[in-house]
C-alpha positions in Angstrom: -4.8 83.5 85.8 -3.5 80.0 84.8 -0.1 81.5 83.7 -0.3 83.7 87.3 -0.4 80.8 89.1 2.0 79.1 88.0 4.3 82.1 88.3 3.3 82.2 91.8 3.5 78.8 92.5 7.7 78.8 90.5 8.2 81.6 92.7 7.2 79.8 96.2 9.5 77.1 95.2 12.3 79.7 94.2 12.3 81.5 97.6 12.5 77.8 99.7 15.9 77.6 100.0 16.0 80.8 101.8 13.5 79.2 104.1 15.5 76.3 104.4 19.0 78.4 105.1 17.0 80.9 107.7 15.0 77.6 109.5 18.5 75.7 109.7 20.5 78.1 111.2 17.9 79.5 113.7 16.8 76.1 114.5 20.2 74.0 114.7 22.9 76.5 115.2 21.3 79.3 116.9 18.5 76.9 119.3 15.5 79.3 118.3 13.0 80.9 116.0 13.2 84.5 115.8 10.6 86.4 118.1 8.8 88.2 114.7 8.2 84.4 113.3 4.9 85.2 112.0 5.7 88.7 110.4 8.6 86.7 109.0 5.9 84.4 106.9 3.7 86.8 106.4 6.4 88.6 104.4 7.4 85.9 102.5 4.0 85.3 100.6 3.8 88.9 100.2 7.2 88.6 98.2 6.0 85.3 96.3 2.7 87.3 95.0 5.1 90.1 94.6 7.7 88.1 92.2 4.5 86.9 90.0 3.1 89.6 89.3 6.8 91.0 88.3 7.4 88.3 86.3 3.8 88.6 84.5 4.5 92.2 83.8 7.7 91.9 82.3 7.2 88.9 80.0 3.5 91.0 78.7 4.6 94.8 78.4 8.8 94.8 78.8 10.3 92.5 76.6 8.4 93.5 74.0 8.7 96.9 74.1 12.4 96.6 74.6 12.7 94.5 71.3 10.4 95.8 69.2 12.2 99.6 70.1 15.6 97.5 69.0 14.1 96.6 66.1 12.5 99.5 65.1 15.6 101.7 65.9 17.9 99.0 64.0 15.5 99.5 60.6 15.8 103.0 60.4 19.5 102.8 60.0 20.7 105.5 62.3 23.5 104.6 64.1 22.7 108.5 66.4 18.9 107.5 67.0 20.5 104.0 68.3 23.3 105.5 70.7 20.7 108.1 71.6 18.1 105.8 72.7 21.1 103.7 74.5 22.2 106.3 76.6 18.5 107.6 77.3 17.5 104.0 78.6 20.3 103.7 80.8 20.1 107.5 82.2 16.1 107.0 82.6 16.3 103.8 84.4 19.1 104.5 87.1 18.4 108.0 88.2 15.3 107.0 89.8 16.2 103.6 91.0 15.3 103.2 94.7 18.2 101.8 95.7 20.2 104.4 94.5 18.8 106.8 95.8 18.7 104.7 99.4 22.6 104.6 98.7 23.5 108.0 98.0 21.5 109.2 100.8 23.3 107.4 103.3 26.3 108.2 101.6 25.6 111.4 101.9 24.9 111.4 106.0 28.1 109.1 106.3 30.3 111.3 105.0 29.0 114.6 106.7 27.8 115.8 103.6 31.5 115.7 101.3 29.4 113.3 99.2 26.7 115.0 97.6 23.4 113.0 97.4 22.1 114.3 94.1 25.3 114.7 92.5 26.3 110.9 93.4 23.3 110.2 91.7 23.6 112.0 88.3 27.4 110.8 88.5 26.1 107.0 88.7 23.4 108.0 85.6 25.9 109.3 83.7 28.2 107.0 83.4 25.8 103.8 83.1 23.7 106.1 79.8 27.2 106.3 78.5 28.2 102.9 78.5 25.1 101.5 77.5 25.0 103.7 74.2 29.2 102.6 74.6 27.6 99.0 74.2 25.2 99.2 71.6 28.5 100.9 69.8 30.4 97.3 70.4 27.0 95.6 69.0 26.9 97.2 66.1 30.4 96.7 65.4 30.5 93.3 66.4 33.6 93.6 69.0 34.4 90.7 71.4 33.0 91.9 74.8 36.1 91.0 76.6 37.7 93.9 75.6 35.8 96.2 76.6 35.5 94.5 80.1 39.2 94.2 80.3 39.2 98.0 80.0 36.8 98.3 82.6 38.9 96.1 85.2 41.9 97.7 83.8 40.6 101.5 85.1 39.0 100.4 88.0 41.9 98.7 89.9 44.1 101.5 88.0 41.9 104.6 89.5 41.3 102.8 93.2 45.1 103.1 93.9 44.3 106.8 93.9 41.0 106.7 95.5 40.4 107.6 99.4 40.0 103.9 101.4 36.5 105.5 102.2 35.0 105.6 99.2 36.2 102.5 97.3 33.8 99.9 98.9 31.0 102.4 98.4 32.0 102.7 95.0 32.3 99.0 94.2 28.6 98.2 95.3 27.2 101.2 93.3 27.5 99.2 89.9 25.2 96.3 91.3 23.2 98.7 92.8 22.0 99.7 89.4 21.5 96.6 88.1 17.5 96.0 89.3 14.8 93.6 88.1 13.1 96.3 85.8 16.6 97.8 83.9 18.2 94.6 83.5 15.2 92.8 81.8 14.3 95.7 79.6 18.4 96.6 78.5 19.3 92.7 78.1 15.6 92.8 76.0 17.0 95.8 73.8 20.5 94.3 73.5 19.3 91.3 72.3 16.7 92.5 70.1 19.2 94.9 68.4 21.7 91.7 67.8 18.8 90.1 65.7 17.9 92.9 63.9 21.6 93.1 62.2 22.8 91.3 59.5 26.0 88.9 60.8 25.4 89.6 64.4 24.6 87.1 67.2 22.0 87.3 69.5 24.5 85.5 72.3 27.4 86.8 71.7 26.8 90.1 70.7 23.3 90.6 71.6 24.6 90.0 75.7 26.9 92.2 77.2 25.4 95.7 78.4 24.4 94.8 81.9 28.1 93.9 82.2 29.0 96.9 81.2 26.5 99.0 83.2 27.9 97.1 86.4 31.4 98.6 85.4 30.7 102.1 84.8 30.0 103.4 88.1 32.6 102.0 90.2 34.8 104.2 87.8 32.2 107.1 88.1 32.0 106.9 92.1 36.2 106.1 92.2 36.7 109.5 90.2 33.9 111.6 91.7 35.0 110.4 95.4 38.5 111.1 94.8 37.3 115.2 94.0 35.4 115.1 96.8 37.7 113.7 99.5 40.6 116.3 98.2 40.6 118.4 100.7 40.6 115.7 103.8 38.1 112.9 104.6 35.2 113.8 107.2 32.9 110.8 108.0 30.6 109.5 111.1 31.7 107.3 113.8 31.1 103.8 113.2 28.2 103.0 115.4 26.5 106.6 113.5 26.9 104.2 110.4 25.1 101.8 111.9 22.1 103.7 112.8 21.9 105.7 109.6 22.5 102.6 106.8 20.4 100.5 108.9 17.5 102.6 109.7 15.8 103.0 106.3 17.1 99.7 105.0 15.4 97.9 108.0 13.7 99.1 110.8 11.2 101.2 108.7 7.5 100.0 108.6 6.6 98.7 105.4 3.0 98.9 105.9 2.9 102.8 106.6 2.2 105.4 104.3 1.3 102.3 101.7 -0.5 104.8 99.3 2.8 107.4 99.2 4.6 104.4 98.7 3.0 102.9 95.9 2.9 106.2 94.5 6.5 106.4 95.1 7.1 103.5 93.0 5.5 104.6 89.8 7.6 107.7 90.2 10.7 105.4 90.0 9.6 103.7 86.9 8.2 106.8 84.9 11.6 108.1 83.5 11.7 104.5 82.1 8.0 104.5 80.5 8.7 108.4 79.4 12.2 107.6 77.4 10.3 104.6 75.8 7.5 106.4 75.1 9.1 109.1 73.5 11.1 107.1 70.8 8.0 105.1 70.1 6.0 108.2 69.1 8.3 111.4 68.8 11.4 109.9 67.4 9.6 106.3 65.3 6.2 108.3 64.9 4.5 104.3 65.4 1.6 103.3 67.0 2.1 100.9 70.0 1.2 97.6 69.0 -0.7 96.0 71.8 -0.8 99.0 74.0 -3.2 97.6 76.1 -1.0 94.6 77.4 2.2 96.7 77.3 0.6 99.2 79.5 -0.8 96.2 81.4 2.3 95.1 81.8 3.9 98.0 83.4 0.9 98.6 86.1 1.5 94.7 87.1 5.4 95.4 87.1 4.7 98.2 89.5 2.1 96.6 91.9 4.6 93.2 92.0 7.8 95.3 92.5 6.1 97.4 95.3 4.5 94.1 97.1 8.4 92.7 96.4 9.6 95.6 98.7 6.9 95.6 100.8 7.4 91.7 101.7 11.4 92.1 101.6 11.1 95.1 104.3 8.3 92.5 106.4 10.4 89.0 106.1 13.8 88.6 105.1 15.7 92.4 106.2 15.2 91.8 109.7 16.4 88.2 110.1 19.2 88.8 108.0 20.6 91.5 110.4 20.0 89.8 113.6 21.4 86.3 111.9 24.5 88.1 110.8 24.8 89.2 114.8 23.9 85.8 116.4 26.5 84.7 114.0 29.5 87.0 115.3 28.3 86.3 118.9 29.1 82.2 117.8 33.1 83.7 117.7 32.9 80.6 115.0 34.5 81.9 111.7 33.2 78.6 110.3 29.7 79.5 110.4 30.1 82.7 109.2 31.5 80.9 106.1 28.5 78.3 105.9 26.1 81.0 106.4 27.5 83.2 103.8 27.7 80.8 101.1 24.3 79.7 101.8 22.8 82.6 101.9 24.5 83.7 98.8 23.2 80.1 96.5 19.7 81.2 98.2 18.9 84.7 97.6 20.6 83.6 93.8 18.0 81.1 92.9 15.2 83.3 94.2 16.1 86.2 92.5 13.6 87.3 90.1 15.4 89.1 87.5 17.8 85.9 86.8 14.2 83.7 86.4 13.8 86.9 83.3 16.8 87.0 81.9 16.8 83.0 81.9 14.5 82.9 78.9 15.9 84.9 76.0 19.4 83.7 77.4 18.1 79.6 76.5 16.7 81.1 73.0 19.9 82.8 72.4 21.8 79.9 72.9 19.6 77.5 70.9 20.0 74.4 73.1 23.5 74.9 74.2 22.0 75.9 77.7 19.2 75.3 80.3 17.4 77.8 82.4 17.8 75.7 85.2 22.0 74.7 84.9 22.5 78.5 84.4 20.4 79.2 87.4 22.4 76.8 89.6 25.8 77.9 88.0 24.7 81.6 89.2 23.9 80.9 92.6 27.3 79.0 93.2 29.0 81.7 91.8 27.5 84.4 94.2 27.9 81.6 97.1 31.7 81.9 96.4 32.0 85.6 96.1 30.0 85.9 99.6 32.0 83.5 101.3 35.1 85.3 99.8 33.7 88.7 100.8 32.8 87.9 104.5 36.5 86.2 104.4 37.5 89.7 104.0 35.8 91.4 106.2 37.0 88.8 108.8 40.4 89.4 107.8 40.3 92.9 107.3 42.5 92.4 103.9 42.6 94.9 100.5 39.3 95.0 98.7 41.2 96.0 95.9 44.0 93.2 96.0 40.5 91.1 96.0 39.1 92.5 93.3 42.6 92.7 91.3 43.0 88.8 91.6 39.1 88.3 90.7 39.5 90.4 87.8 42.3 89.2 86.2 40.6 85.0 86.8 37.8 86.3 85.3 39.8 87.8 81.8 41.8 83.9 82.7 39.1 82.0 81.8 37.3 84.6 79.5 40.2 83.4 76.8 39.8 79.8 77.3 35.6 79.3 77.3 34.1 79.2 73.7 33.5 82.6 73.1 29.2 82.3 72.7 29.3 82.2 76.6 31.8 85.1 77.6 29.3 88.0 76.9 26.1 85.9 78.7 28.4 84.9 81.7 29.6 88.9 82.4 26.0 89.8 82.4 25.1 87.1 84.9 26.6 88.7 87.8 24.8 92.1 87.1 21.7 90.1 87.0 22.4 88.3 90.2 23.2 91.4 92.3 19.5 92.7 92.1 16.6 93.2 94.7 16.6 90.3 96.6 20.5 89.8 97.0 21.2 93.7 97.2 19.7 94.4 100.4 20.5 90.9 102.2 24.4 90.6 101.3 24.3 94.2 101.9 22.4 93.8 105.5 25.1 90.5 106.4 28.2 92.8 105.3 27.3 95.6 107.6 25.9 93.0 110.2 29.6 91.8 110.5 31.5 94.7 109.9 29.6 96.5 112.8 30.4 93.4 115.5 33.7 93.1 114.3 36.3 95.1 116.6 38.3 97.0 114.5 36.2 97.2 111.1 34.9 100.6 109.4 31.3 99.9 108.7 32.2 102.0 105.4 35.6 100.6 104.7 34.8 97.0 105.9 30.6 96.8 105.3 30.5 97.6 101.6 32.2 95.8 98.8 30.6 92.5 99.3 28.3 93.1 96.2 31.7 93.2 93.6 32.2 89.5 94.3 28.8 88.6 94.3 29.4 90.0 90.6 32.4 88.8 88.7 32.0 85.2 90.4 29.1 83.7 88.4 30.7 84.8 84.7 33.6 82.2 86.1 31.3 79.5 87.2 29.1 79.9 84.1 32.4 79.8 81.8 33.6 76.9 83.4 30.3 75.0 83.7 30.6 76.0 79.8 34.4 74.9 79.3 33.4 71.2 81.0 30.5 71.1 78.6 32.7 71.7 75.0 35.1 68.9 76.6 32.2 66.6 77.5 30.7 66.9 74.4 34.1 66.6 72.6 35.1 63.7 74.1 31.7 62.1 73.9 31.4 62.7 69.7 34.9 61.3 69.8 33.6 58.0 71.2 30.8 57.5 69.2 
């Protein structure tokens, strides 16, 4: 209870800049608080408790799991079982994802059914199993991550110049819509795990990598799969359609309804996870579980906290951000949509639960080169950037891809110029950034302008924010680390 407590009480601090972005904006740029002030609050301590017990279940049950599988795997010498198990994780932990399913229904009623729910899906699951076994590959081998990410870049930008306008945006937020605060803790868990368990291998630079690489995959997935599709003639929904179908679900539903289903709902979206682990652990490795009590523990408390997470997102923080993104266009200020932006963006960062996970083994990895709280920071200015840059561009109306080109290429830049330990951590960062907290908010702000703006597509203009969000933290946290060699450098050279 001790530990809980002080989860919940890291968690209330975490989520007080939001409070403090949302409470300065309503109360000294928009003159007001919101009419639902109270739901607002109660929704916020309903995602606090929520984040603890998240945070309790995946430090007791999915860390360990994830490394002792690694380990396990590693022993036995198999380079199959370890591919096998690679591309099962990542399969079994997208294809239920709740966010991806929100996505590719809407995508599906957006585009008059050319976009088919269920095969966007198993496209998505595909391609992130593949490159996660893809990554465990580069592990093993011992390959400098960069390449594999300039690859990635490389075939995106390559494959949008073919793709219909409609589906690019779509396709660039589908990567961080994979990236949740269950996968990323569990694959970053067996990454690492799997870099310690072989001989000549680091656990920061090679161990760090595959939630990089799982952001990647599906923007080429969705870019090929979109260009079959939308062959034979684009068909979509009027814009103000858009806007009653992506916002519907995504925030005007009542979170307290049909609470049982829901909960329910959630263990549904996690069992693919627990069934692939489960099955190496006694099928494939033929172990006992150590500790099965406080793993299984710690997958009924990662359950409960993620579904009192949603439940207090949907209460709280959806509905202000869409009617703050509105109040904001109304201003006919470009200025504050800028401010708000890159507030909102350091906010939702440093409250996101899955970076507070990943922190931890990061700091180990690193053995004292970096702090949980520096890296933290470095993060959330990194997503403040790429959300300032991304409501730029739905202001201006400009190229996503020409964006994303010029992004990419700074990120490769600086990639060859940070000390290499870095370069694999700061890719993952973004993926971990871009998770259930930032997800639904940037996402809620980007459709919030694009549907006030004259002459923007909600599905042209409203996606795409997320792809910033993601490749701007690796260069903040590769700089932060570049200033830091130099410091220390200069600092040795003056003693």
């Amino acid at each position: 209870m001790r530990t809980f407590f002080g989860m919940f009480f890291d968690a209330f601090k975490n989520l007080l800049p939001i409070v403090a972005v949302i409470a300065f904006f309503q109360l000294a740029i928009f003159g007001g608080v919101p009419d639902n002030l109270a739901s607002i609050a109660v929704g916020m301590l309903i995602v606090v408790f929520g984040i603890a017990l998240l945070l309790q279940g995946l430090e007791l049950g999915v860390f360990p799991i994830g490394e002792s599988l690694s380990n396990e795997l590693a022993g036995r010498g198999s380079l199959f079982l370890l591919l096998l198990f690679g591309f099962c994780l990542g399969f079994s932990a997208v294809i239920a994802e709740p966010a991806l399913i929100a996505v590719a229904d809407q995508a599906e009623t957006i585009s008059n059914g050319q976009i088919n729910s269920f095969m966007l899906r198993i496209v998505i699951s595909l391609a992130v199993g593949l490159v996660i076994a893809f990554g465990v590959l580069r592990t093993v081998l011992g390959h400098f991550i960069m390449w594999y990410v300039i690859a990635g870049y490389a075939m995106i930008v390559l494959i949008s110049l073919f793709a219909p306008d409609e589906v690019i945006s779509l396709a660039y937020d589908s990567g961080a819509v994979t990236t949740n605060v269950v996968t990323v803790p569990l694959i970053t868990a067996f990454g690492v795990g799997l870099a310690g368990s072989i001989r000549g291998r680091s656990m920061i630079t090679d161990g760090f990598g595959l939630v990089s690489m799982a952001l990647l995959a599906p923007i080429v997935g969705v870019l090929l799969y979109g260009i079959v599709v939308y062959s034979g003639g684009v068909d979509v929904l009027e814009s103000t359609e858009i806007v009653e179908t992506v916002t519907a679900e995504m925030i005007v539903e009542s979170p307290l309804k049909h609470a049982l289903f829901e909960l329910l709902g959630m263990f549904r979206d996690v069992l693919p996870i627990i069934a692939v682990v489960l099955f190496f652990q006694f099928v494939i490795l033929r172990r006992r579980l150590a500790r099965a009590h406080h793993v299984a523990l710690g997958f009924v408390l990662v359950i409960v906290g993620l579904y009192a997470f949603v439940v207090g997102l949907k209460l709280g923080l959806f509905p202000i951000g869409t009617s703050m993104a509105e109040q904001l266009v109304d201003k006919d200020n470009s200025f504050y949509i800028y401010l708000f932006a890159f507030a909102l963006g350091f906010a939702v960062t440093m409250a996101e639960p899955a970076l507070m996970v990943v922190g931890k083994p990061a700091v180990e990895a690193a053995q004292g080169k970096l702090t949980a709280g520096v890296i933290r920071i470095m993060v959330a200015l990194g997503v403040a950037f790429g959300i300032t840059i991304g409501a730029h561009r739905i202001l201006t109306g400009d190229s996503i891809v020409l964006y994303a080109a010029i992004g990419f290429a700074a990120t490769v830049a600086v990639s060859f110029v940070a000390p290499r330990y870095i370069v694999a951590l700061a890719c993952d960062l973004g993926g971990v950034a871009s998770s259930v907290i930032s997800v639904p908010l940037i996402t809620a702000l980007g459709i919030g302008l694009a549907s006030q703006i004259e002459g923007r597509s909600m599905l042209i203009d409203g996606f795409g924010m997320l792809i910033f969000a993601a490749f701007m933290p690796a260069i903040t946290v590769m700089i932060y680390a570049i200033i830091a060699e130099i410091s220390a450098h200069f600092a040795k050279e003056g003693k």
